[in-house]
Every structure is written in structure tokens, then in C-alpha cells.
C-alpha positions in Angstrom: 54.0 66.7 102.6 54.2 69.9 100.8 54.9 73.3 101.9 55.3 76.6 99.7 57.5 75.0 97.3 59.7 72.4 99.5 59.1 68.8 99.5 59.7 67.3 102.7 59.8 63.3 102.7 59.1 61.3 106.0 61.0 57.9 106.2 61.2 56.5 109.8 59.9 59.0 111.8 62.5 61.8 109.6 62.2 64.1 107.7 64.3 65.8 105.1 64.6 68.1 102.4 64.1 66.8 98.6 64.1 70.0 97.2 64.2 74.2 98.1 64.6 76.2 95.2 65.7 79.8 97.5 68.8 78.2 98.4 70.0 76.7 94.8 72.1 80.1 94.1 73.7 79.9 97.6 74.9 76.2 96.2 75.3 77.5 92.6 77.6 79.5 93.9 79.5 78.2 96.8 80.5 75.6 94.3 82.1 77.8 91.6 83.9 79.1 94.6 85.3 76.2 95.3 86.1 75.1 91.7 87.2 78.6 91.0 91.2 78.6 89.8 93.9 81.5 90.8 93.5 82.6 86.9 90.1 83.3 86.9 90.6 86.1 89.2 92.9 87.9 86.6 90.7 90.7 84.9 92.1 91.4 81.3 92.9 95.3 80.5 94.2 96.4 77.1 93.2 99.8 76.8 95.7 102.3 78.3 93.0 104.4 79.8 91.5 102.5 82.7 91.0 104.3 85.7 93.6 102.1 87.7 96.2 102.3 85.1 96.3 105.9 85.1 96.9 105.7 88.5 99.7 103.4 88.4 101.4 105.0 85.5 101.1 108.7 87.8 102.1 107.0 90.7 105.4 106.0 89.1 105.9 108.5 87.4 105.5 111.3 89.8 107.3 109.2 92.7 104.7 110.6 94.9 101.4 109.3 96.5 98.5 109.3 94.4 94.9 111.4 95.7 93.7 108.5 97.2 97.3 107.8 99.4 98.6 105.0 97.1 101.8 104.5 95.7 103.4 102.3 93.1 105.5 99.2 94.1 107.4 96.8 91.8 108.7 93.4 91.5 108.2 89.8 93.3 110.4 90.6 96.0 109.1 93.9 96.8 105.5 93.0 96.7 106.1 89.5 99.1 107.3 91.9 101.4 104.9 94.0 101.2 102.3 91.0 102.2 104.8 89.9 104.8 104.3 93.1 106.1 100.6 92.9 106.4 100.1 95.7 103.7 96.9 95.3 101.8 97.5 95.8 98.1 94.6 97.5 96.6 95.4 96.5 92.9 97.5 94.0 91.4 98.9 94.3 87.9 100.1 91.2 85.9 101.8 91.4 82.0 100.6 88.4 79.8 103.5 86.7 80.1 103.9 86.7 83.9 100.5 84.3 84.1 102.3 81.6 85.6 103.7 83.9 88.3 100.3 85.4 89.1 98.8 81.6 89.7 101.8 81.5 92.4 101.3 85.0 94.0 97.2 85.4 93.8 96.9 82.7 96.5 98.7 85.2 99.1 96.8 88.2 97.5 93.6 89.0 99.8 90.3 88.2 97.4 89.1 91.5 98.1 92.2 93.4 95.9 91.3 93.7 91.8 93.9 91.7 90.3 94.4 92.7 86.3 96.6 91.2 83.6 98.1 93.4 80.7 99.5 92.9 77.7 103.3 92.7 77.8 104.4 96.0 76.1 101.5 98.0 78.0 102.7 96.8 81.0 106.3 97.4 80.2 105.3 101.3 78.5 104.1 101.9 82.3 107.1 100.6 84.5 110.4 102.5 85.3 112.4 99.2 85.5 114.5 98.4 82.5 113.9 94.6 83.0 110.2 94.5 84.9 109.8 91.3 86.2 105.5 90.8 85.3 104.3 92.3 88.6 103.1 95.9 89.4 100.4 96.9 92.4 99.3 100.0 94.0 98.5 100.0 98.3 98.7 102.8 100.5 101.5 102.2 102.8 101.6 103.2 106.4 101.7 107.0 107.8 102.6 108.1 111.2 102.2 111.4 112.8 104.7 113.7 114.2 103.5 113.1 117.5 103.7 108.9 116.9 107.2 109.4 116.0 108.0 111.9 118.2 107.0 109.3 121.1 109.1 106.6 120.2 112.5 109.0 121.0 113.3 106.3 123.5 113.1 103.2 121.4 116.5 103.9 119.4 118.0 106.8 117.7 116.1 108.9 114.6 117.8 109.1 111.5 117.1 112.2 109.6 117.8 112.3 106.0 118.9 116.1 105.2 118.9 116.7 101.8 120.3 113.2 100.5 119.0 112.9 96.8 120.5 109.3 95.8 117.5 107.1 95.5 120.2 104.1 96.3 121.7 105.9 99.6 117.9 106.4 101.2 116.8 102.9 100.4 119.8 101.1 102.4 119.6 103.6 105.0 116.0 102.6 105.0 116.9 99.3 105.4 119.9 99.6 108.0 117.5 101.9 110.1 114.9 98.8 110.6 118.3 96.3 111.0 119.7 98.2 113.6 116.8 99.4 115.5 116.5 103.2 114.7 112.8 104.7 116.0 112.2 106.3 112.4 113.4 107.9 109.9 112.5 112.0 109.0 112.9 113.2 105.7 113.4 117.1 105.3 113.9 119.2 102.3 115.8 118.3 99.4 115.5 114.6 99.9 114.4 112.3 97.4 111.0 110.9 97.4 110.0 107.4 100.0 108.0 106.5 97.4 110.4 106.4 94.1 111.2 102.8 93.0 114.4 102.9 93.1 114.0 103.6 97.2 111.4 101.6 97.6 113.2 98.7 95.9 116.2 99.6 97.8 114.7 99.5 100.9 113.8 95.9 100.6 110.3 95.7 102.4 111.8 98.3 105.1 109.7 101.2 104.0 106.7 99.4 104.8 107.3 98.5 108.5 110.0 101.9 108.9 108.0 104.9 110.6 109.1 107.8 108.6 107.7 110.9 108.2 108.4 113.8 105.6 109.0 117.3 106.9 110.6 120.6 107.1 114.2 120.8 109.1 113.0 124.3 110.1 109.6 122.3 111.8 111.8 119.5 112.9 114.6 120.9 115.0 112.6 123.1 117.5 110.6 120.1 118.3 113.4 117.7 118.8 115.1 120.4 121.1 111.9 120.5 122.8 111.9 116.7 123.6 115.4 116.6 125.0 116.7 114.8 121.8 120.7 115.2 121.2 121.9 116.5 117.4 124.5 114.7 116.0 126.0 115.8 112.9 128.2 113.1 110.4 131.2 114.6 108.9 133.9 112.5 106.4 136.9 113.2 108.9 136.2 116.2 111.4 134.2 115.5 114.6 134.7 113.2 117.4 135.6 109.6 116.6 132.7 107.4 116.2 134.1 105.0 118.9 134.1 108.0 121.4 130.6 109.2 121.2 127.6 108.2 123.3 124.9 106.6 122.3 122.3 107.6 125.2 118.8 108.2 123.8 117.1 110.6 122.7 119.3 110.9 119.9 119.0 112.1 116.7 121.6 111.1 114.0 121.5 113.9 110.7 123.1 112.5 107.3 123.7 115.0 105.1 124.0 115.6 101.3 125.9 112.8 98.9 128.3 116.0 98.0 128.1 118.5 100.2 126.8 117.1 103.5 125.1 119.3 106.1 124.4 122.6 105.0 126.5 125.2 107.3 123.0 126.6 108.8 122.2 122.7 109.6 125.2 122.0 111.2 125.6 125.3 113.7 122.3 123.7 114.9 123.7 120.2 116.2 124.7 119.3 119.6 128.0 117.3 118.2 129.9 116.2 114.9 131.1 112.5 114.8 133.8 111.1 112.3 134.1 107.3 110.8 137.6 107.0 111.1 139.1 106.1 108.0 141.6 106.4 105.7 143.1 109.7 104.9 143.6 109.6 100.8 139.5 108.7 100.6 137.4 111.5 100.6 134.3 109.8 101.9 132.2 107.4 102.2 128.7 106.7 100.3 126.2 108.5 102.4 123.8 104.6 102.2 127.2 103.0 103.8 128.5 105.7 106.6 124.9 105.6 107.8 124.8 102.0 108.0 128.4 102.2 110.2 127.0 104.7 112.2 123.7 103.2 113.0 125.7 99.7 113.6 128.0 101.4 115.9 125.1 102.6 117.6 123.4 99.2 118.2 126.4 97.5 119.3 126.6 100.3 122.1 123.2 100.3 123.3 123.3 96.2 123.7 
């Protein structure tokens, strides 16, 4: 029996299909899906002036979010976390010789994110690391609004970062915030970017689960007065001893420049000064590790 191009064949009382030409694509390709390899997603770039590679190279070199809200992450370890995280990664790049590692990775990457392979010095020309390790992407992290971090003033202390300008010092603060259950980080004037590679890298997948927010200690202060939340300045050796302060939220917990810590207009403004004792000959600690103390000394009391 025929009908408008599809042969239909009775045996036994049944029917069945011997041929339908509309649905021969939808089987074309569901099978190339299925014998499709990781590799084959790769698109090939050699020209330096694709749309996406501009973007990557002014992400990293700017240290700053592209127009479209992207910035520029590097390395296996930081882009695992970044999938751990749930982050979609909107581009992928590869260099030639990191082919092997892109058939391990692609199988995590979403099938919806444009994955391109370069040629190795291209990719290197782009990359701030000395030693780049064949993997580069772009994703828009996560942004929070004053108001969303505001509101979490009850779920641990805030960590402001006033003026710290060591890409290594905000990254493991970064880090120690999210191990030791600060509510966020604010980043006021004078600090270093969230999004240069050497913080993001430092921060070890932190930055991407974090809230943080970037803003203006002359915007900040005001509002945290207005919330109830307590000032706390960090000084090298004047202030109350860390073991003698309390930790009862809201709290805010200000860390100061590598050199020259809180500015003196800063620190008329806090509510108290704490001190990591310690001994008298050093001058200080590294900004990255007293915060780490601090925020440690503060978990420890809260449980």
C-alpha cells in the first residue's frame, strides 16, 4: 500500500514502515551525533583577528570584564573549578599541542560553548602565564548586588579589601574567605582587580562561588553603619588581641594596604583595631596570611 511517498508493507495483520524519506536527515544526523568524537568539536583559528580572540587577549590584558560581562580564566585547574562551580564557559580555547587535553576536558564542557584550537605560539602571544598550560576560556562569572550582600550580614563576617594591590594577597584571602565562612568580600578603591590571573588563579575556584562586590569605601561605610554592622580595623601590633575580640555578627573585618595598611581617614571610621600577636622583631605579616588568621580565628569562635 502506498501513500505520498511511504511504503507501508502488511505481514500478519502489521504494518510497518519500508521507507519515509522526511525523516532520513533526523537519522543522518542523530547518527553522526553519536559517532561524533570530542575532537571534532575543536574549531581551528589561526588568524589573530577573530572576534573571540580579541576578546580574550583584552580580557587579559586589561584585568577587567569585557562589554559583554566576561572575563579571562586560565589553566586546567582553574577552569575544572570553574565547571565544578556550575559556571558556563562561553568559549573555550585550546593550543595545538594541548589536543590530548581538550579530548579529556570537552566531555565536561556544555555542547553549547564554541570550543577553538590555536596554534601554539598564538596562543602563548595571548596568555599572561609564563608557562601556559594549553587551556584558555572566557565565562561571565557571578555578580551580586549591594543589597544581596548586604543581606547576608548574618551568615559570617564581610571581609573588605581596602586598598590591597598584591594580586597573590587577594587571591588567598579570596580563598580563606570561602574556607572559613565569610558572607563576601567588598573591594574598595585601590585594590587590585577580581578578575586579574594572578587573583583569579590564586583564589583557586573561590572567586566563582565568593559573593564579592566592587565599590567605593565612601559608598560602603554609611551603609554598613546603617545595618548595624561592627568595623574592625587589622593593625601589625596595636589594637586588642585577636583572642580578646568578639566575633558577634554583623561584623565587618577591613584589611588594609600591603605597606601601609588602613589609611588614617579609614581607620578613625572603625568601631575597633585588633592585633595578631606576634613576635616583636617582625614587622608584619603578609596581608594574604594575617587575613587568613583572622578569619580562622573567627570561625573557630562562632562554632
Amino acid at each position: 500500500m502506498n501513500i505520498v511517498g511511504v511504503n507501508i508493507v502488511g505481514s500478519n495483520n502489521e504494518m510497518y514502515h519500508t521507507s519515509c524519506s522526511w525523516n532520513q536527515p533526523m537519522k543522518q544526523e542523530a547518527k553522526a551525533a553519536r559517532t561524533r568524537t570530542p575532537a571534532d568539536r575543536l574549531r581551528p583559528v589561526a588568524g589573530r583577528h577573530n572576534p573571540r580572540l580579541k576578546e580574550l587577549r583584552l580580557a587579559f590584558r586589561r584585568a577587567e570584564l569585557t562589554a559583554q560581562g566576561e572575563c579571562a580564566i586560565e589553566g586546567v585547574k582553574l577552569l575544572e573549578e570553574a565547571l565544578r562551580s556550575g559556571q558556563h564557559l562561553d568559549s573555550v580555547f585550546f593550543s595545538e599541542s594541548a589536543r590530548p587535553l581538550a579530548e579529556k576536558l570537552l566531555p565536561q564542557i556544555s555542547a553549547r560553548t564554541e570550543t577553538l584550537v590555536l596554534p601554539n605560539a598564538l596562543f602563548k602571544s595571548i596568555l599572561p602565564s609564563d608557562a601556559p598550560q594549553g587551556v584558555a576560556a572566557l565565562l561571565k562569572p557571578p555578580t551580586f548586588s549591594l543589597v544581596q550582600m548586604l543581606d547576608r550580614s548574618s551568615d559570617g563576617p564581610f571581609v573588605v579589601a581596602a586598598g590591597l594591590q598584591d594580586p597573590g594577597n587577594l587571591g588567598t584571602i579570596l580563598r580563606s574567605a570561602e574556607a572559613f565562612g565569610a558572607a563576601g568580600i567588598f573591594l574598595t578603591e585601590g585594590t587590585v582587580s577580581p578578575y586579574n590571573s594572578k587573583v583569579l588563579r590564586g583564589s583557586a575556584g573561590s572567586i566563582f562561588r565568593l559573593p564579592f562586590l566592587q565599590i567605593s569605601s565612601a559608598e560602603l561605610i554609611p551603609l554598613l553603619r546603617a545595618r548595624g554592622v561592627r568595623l574592625l580595623a587589622t593593625s601589625s601590633h596595636q589594637g586588642t588581641p585577636l583572642p580578646q575580640i568578639s566575633w558577634t555578627l554583623p561584623l565587618a573585618i577591613f584589611i588594609g594596604n600591603e605597606g601601609a595598611g588602613l589609611s588614617p581617614e579609614l581607620t578613625r571610621q572603625m568601631d575597633e583595631t585588633l592585633a595578631i600577636p606576634q613576635a616583636a622583631q617582625l614587622e608584619s605579616l603578609n596581608a594574604g596570611v594575617a587575613a587568613s588568621v583572622v578569619l580562622y580565628e573567627a570561625a573557630r569562635n562562632r562554632k
